[in-house]
MIMAR-695319 format. One record per residue (C-alpha): x, y, z. Coordinates in pm, 1 decimal, always signed. Layout:
N
+----------+----------+----------+
:       c1 :       c2 :       c3 :
+----------+----------+----------+
:        X :        Y :        Z :
...
+----------+----------+----------+
//
This chain:
302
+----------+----------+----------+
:       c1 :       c2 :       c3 :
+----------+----------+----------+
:  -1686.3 :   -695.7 :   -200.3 :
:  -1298.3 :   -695.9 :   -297.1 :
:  -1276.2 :   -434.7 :   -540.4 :
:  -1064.1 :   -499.1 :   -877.4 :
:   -675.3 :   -412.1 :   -944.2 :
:   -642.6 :   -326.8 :  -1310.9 :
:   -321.8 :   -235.0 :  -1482.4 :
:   -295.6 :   -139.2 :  -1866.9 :
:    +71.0 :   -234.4 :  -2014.8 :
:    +13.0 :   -175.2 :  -2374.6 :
:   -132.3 :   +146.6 :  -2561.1 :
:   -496.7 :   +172.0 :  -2483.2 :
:   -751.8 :   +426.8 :  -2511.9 :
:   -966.7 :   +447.4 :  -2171.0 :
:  -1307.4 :   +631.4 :  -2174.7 :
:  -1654.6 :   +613.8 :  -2049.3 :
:  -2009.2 :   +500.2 :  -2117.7 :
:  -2316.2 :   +370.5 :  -1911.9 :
:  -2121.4 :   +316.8 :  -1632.2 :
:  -1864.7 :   +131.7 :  -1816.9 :
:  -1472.4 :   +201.6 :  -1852.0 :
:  -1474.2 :   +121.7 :  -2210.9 :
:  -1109.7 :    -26.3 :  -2298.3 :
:   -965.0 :     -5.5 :  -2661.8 :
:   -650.7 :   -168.9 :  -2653.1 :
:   -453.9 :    -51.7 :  -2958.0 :
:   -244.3 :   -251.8 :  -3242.6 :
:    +96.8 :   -319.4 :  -3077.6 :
:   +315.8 :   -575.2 :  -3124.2 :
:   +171.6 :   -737.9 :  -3415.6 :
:   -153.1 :   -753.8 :  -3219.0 :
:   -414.0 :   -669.3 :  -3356.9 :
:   -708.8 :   -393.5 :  -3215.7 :
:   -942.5 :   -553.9 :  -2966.9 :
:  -1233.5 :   -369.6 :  -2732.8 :
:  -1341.7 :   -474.4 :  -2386.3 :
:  -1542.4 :   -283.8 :  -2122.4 :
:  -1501.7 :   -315.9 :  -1700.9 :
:  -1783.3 :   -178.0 :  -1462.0 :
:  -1618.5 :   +154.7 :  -1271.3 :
:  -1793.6 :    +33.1 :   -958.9 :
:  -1612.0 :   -303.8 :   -973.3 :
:  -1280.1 :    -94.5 :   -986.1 :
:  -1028.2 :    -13.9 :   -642.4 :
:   -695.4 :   +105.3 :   -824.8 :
:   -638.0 :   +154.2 :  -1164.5 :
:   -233.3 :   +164.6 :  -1335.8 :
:   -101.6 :   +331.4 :  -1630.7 :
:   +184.4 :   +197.5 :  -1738.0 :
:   +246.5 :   +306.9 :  -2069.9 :
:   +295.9 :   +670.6 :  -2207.4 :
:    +64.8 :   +551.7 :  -2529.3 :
:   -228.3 :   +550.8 :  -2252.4 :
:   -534.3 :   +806.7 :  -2316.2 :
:   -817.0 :   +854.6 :  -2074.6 :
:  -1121.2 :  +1070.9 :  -2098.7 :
:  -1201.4 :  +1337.1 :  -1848.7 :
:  -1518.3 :  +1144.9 :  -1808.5 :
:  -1378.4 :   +804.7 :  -1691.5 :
:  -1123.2 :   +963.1 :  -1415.8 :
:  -1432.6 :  +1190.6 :  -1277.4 :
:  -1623.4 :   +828.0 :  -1268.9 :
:  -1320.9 :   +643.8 :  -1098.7 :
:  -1246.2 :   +927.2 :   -839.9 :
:  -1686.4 :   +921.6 :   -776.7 :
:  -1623.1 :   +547.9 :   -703.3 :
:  -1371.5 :   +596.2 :   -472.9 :
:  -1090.1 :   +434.9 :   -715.4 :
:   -722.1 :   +507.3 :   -653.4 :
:   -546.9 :   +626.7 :  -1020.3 :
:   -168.2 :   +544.7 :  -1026.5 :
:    +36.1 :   +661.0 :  -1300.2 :
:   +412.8 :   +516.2 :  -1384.0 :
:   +736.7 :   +619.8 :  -1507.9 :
:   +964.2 :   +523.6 :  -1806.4 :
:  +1096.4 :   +246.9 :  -1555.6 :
:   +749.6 :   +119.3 :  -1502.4 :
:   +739.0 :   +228.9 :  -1144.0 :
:   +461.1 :   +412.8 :  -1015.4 :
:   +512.3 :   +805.3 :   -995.0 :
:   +174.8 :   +965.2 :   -919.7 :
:   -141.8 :   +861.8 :   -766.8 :
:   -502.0 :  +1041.8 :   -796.9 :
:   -764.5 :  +1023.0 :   -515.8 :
:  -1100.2 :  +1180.4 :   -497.8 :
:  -1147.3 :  +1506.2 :   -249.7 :
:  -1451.9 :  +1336.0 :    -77.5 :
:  -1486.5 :   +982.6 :     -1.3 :
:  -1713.4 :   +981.2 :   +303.3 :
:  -2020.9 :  +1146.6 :   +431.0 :
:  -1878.5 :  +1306.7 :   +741.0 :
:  -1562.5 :  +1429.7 :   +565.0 :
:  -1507.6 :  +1749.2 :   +752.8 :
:  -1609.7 :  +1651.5 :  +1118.1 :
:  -1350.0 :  +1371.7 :  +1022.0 :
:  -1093.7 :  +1606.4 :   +916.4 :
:  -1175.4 :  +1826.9 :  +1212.5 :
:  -1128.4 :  +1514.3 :  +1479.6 :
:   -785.7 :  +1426.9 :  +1290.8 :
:   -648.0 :  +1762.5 :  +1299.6 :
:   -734.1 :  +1858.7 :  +1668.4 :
:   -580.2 :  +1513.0 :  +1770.6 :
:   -329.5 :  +1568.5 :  +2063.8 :
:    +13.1 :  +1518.3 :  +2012.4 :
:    -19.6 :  +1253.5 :  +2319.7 :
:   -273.6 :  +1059.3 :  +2092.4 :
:    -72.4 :  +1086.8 :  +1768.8 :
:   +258.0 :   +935.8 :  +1965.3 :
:    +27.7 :   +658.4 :  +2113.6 :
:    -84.4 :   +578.6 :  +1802.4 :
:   +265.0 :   +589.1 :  +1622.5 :
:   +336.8 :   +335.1 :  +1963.4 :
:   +112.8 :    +95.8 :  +1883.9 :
:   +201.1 :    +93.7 :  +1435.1 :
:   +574.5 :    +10.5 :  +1536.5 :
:   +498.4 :   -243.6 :  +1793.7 :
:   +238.0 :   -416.0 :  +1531.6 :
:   +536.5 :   -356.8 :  +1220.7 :
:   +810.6 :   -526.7 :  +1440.3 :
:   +582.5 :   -838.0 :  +1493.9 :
:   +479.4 :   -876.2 :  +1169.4 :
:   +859.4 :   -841.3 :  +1035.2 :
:   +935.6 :  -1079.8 :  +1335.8 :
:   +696.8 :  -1335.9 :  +1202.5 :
:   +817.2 :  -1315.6 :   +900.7 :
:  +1159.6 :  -1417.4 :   +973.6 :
:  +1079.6 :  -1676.5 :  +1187.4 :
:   +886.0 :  -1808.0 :   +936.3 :
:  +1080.5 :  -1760.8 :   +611.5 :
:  +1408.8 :  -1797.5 :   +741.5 :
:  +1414.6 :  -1965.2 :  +1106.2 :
:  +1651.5 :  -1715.4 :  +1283.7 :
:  +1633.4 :  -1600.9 :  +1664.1 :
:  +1328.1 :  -1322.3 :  +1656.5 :
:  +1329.2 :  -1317.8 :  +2028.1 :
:  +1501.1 :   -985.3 :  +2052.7 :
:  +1269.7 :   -828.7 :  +1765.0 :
:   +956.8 :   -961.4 :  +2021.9 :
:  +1108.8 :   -818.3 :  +2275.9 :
:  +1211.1 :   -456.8 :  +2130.7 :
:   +841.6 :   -417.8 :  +2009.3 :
:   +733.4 :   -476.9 :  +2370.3 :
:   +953.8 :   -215.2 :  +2453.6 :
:   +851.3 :    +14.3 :  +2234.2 :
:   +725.4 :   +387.1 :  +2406.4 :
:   +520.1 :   +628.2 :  +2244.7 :
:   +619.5 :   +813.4 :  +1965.6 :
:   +906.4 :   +547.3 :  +1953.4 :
:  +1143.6 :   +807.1 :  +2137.9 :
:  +1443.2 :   +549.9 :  +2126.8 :
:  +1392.9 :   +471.6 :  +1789.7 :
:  +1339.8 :    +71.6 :  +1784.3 :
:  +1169.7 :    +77.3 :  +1459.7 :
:  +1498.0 :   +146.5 :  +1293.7 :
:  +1710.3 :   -101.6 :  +1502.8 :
:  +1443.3 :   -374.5 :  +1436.7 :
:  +1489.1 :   -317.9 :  +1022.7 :
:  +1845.1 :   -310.3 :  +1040.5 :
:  +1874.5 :   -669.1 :  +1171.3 :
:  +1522.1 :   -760.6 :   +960.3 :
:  +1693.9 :   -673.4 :   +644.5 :
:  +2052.0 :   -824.4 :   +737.4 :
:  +1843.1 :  -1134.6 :   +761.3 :
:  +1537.6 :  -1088.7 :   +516.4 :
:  +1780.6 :  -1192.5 :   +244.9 :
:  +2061.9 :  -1408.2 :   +353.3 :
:  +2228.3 :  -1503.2 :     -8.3 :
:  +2269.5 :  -1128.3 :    -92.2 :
:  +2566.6 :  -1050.6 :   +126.8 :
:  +2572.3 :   -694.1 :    -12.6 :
:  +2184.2 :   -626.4 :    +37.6 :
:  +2110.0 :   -317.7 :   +187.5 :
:  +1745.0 :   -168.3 :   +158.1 :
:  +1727.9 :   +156.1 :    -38.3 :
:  +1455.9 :   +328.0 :   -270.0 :
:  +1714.6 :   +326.1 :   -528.1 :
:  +1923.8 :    +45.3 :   -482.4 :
:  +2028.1 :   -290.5 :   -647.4 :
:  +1773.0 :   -525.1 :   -689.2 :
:  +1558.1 :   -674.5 :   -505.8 :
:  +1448.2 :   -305.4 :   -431.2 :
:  +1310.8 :   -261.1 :   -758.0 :
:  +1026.9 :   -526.1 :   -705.6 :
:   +998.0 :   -417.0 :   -321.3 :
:   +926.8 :    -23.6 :   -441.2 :
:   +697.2 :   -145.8 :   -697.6 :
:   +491.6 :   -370.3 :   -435.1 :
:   +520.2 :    -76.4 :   -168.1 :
:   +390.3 :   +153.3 :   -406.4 :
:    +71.5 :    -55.3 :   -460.4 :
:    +39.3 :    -72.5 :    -54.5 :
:    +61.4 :   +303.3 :    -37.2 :
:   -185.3 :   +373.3 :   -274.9 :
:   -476.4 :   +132.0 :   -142.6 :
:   -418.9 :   +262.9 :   +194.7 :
:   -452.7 :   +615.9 :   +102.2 :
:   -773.9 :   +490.3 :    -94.1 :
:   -884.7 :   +322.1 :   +217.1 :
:   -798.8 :   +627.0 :   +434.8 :
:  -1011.0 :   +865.9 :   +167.6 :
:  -1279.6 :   +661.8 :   +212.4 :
:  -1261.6 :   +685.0 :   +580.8 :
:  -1338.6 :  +1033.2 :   +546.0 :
:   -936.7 :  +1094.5 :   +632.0 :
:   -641.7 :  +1340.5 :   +526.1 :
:   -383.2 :  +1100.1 :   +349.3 :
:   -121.2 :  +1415.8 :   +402.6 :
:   -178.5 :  +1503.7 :   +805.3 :
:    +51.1 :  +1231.9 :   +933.9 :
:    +68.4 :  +1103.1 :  +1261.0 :
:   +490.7 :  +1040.6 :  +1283.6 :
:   +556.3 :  +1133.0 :   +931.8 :
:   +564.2 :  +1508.7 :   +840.0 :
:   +784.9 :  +1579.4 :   +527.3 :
:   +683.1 :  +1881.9 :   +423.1 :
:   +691.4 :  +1821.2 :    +22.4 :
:   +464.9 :  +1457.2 :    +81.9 :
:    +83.1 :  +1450.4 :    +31.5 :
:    +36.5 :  +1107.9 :   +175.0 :
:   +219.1 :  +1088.3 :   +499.5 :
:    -82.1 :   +944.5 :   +710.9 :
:    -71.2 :   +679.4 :   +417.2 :
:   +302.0 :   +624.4 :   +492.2 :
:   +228.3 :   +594.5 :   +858.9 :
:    -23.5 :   +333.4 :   +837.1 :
:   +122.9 :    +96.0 :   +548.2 :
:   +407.5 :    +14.8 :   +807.4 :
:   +233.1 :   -275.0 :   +991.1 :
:   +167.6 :   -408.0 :   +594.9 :
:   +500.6 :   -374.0 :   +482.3 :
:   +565.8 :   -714.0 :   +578.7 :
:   +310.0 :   -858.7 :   +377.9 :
:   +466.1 :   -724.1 :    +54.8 :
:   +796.8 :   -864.1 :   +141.0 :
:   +668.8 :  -1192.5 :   +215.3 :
:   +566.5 :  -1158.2 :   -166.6 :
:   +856.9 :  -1048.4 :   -297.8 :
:  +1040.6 :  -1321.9 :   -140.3 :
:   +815.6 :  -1555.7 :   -257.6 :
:   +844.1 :  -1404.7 :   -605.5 :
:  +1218.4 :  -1425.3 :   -643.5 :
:  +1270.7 :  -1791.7 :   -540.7 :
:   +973.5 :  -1841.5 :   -832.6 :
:  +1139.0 :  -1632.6 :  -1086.9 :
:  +1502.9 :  -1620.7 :   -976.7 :
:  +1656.0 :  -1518.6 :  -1306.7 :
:  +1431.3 :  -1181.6 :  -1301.9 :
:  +1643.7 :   -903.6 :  -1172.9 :
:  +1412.1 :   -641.8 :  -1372.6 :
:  +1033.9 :   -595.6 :  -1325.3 :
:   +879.9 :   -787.4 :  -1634.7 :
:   +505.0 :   -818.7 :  -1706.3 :
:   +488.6 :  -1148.8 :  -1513.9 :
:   +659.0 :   -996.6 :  -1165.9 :
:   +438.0 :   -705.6 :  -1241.3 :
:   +143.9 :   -929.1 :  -1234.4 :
:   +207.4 :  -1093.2 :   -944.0 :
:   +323.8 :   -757.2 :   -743.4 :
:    +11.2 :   -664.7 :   -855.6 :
:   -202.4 :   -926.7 :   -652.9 :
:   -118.5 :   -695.3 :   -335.6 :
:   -434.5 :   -523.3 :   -226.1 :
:   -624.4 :   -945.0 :   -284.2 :
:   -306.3 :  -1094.6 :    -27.6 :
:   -491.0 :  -1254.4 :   +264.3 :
:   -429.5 :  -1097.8 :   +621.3 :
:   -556.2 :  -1165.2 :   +969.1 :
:   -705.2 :   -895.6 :  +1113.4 :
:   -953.1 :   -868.1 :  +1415.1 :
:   -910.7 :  -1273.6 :  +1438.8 :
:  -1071.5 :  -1310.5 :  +1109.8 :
:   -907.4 :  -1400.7 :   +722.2 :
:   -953.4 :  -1118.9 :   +523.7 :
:   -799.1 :   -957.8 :   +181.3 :
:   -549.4 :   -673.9 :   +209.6 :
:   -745.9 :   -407.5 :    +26.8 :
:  -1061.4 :   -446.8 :   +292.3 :
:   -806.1 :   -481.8 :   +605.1 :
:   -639.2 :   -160.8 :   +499.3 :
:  -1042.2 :    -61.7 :   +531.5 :
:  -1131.0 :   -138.2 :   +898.1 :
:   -781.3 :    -30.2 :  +1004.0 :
:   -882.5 :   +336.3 :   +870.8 :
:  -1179.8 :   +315.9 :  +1022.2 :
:  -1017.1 :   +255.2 :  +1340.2 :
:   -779.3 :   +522.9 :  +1304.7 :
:  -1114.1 :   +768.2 :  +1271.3 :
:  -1255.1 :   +594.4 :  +1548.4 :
:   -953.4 :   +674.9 :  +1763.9 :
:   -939.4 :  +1047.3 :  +1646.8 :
:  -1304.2 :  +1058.2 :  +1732.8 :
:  -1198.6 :  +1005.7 :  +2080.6 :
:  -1420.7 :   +674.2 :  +2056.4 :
:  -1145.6 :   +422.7 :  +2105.0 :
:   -746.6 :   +410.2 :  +2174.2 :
:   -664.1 :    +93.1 :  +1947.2 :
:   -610.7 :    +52.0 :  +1599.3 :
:   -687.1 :   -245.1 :  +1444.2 :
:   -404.9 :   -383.4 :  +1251.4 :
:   -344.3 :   -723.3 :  +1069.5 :
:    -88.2 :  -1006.9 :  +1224.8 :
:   +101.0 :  -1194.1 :  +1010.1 :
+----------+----------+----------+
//
């Protein structure tokens, strides 16, 4: 079962009984006081977005037990922290041993195979969205060698992005630039954090990366895997701004549909299948593959 995406925009007071996140949306706005309840076991990822937003000690203990992903967010609305629980599967620690004895052969295998799979799906993409040659993108993630030593990932996004958005002359992709990198943060920040869920519950260290390695980032396994998924989001945000072309700022109706991320159907293992359980059996491959039990992981194809 899919589990939920909830987000609270307004001030709210979250807490917990029987089982139940108990919601009191406060008076705001001329609206009035209202009360609702959600089951914790029917949530994935929860978002605060507003700094009027209380939760219990209780409820977070009984989202984390559930294996739910907290993410909080910034004055700007984007999310800024993300809370996971410290064991999500029953063999955590042979898990965590397998991972971190993984040979650096492995680790550049695997980092092979995540930029071959991302430079397809961007590839599809642009064939799809925008009809321009992709032949050379096919062709560079065929090339690819492990551990990317020649660095094709980066030539493949320079001509993605010169071509992922054709009437914005001046676009260039940047974590704080000009819009439409607001809405593609926002939507990568949703990916990140249901991958690191999924990779939790895989019994998995979201900070031991397999390419990435920043020293000052806890999720850089979660950064690693997302890439393949990227394209996914941006096929959303595209679709989002030919929608809702006069929105140059994240309002509560981009947010909601940035927000239908983790439910985005994929095709993974030749089956349909929503985004928040793909990100699942790919992490389960990944543990497979540091279990020395198989060499592939299982990504989805766009």
């Amino acid at each position: 079962m899919i589990k939920r995406t909830v987000c609270f925009s307004n001030p709210a007071y979250l807490s917990l009984r029987t089982g139940q996140l108990m919601v009191k949306i406060l008076p705001h706005d001329g609206e009035p006081e209202r009360e609702t309840s959600i089951p914790i076991e029917d949530i994935g990822l929860l978002l605060l977005d507003h700094r009027q937003i209380t939760i219990t000690h209780g409820a977070i203990a009984a989202l984390l037990e559930n294996n739910a992903a907290v993410v909080t967010c910034d004055e700007k609305h984007l999310p800024v922290g993300l809370m996971l629980p410290l064991e999500g599967n029953s063999v955590q620690s042979e898990r965590f041993r397998a991972q971190i004895d993984a040979s650096i052969p492995l680790r550049k295998q695997l980092w092979q195979q995540t930029v071959q799979q991302k430079i397809r799906n961007q590839a599809a993409l642009l064939g799809n969205l925008r009809g321009v040659e992709i032949g050379n993108m096919m062709a560079w993630a065929n090339e690819v060698r492990s551990g990317d030593s020649t660095n094709l990932e980066g030539r493949a996004a320079a001509y993605y992005w010169r071509q992922m958005f054709p009437a914005l002359e001046e676009f260039t992709r940047d974590r704080e630039g000009d819009y439409p990198n607001s809405l593609l943060n926002y939507g990568y920040a949703i990916l990140r954090a249901v991958v690191a869920r999924a990779l939790v519950g895989s019994g998995l260290l979201p900070t031991l990366g397999i390419h990435h390695h920043n020293r000052y980032n806890a999720y850089c396994l979660a950064d690693d895997i997302m890439e393949p998924y990227r394209p996914f989001v941006d096929s959303l945000v595209v679709q989002t701004m030919q929608e809702m072309p006069e929105a140059e700022t994240i309002t509560t109706d981009i947010k909601r549909r940035l927000l239908t991320v983790p439910t985005l159907e994929v095709r993974i293992g030749g089956q349909r299948s929503p985004l928040m359980i793909a990100t699942s059996q790919t992490t389960a491959s990944l543990a497979r593959c540091f279990a020395g039990e198989n060499r592939r992981l299982l990504y989805p194809e766009l």
